[in-house]
C-alpha positions in Angstrom: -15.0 59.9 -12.6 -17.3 59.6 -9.5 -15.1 57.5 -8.0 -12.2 59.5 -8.2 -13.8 62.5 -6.6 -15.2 60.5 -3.8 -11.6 59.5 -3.4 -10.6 63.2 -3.7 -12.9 64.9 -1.7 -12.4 62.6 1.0 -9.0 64.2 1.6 -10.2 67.3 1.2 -14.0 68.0 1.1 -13.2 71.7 1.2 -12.2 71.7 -1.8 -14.3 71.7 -5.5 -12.4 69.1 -7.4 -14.8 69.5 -10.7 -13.5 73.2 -10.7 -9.9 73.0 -9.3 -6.9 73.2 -11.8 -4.1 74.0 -9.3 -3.7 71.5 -6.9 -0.1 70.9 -7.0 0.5 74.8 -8.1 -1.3 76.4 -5.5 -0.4 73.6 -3.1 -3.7 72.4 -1.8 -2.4 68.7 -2.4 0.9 67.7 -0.9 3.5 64.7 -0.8 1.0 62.4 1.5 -2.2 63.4 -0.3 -0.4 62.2 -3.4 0.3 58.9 -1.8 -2.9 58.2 -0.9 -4.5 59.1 -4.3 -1.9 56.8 -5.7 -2.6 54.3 -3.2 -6.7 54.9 -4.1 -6.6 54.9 -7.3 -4.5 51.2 -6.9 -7.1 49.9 -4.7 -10.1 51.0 -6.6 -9.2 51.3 -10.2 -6.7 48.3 -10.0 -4.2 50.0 -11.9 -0.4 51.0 -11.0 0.9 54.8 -11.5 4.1 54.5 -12.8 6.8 56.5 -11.5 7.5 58.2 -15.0 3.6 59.7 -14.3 3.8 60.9 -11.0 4.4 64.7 -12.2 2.2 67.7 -11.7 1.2 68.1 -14.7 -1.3 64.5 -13.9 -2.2 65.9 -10.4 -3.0 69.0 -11.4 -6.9 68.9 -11.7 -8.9 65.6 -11.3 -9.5 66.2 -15.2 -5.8 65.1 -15.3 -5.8 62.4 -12.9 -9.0 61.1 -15.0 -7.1 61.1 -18.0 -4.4 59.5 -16.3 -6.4 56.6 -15.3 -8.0 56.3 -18.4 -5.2 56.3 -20.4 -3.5 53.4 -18.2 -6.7 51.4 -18.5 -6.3 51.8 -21.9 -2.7 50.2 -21.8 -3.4 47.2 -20.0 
């Protein structure tokens, strides 16, 4: 989980990613930002994001996008 709020707060170190559960409803991540957390995540986690996953719902909070990962982990 360390690693995916380095990745996180790099793109936005205002921000408090262990407390923040509205990133994509109160629109403090956009289209790009999503990119490059997909892109990240690729690159340090070695895993793909399907397209089926890319909903709000899994960029919501970096809870989510943990779960995410693990749970594709977890398929491989």
């Amino acid at each position: 989980m360390d690693e995916l709020l380095e990745i996180l707060t790099d793109l936005h170190p205002e921000v408090d990613f262990e407390l923040e559960t509205g990133l994509i409803d109160n629109k403090i991540l956009d289209s790009f930002d999503i990119i490059t957390i997909i892109s990240e995540i690729a690159d340090n986690f070695d895993i793909a994001i399907p397209a089926k996953e890319i909903i709000p719902e899994n960029f919501n909070s970096a809870e989510a996008l943990w779960a995410l990962i693990e749970k594709l982990e977890d398929e491989e």
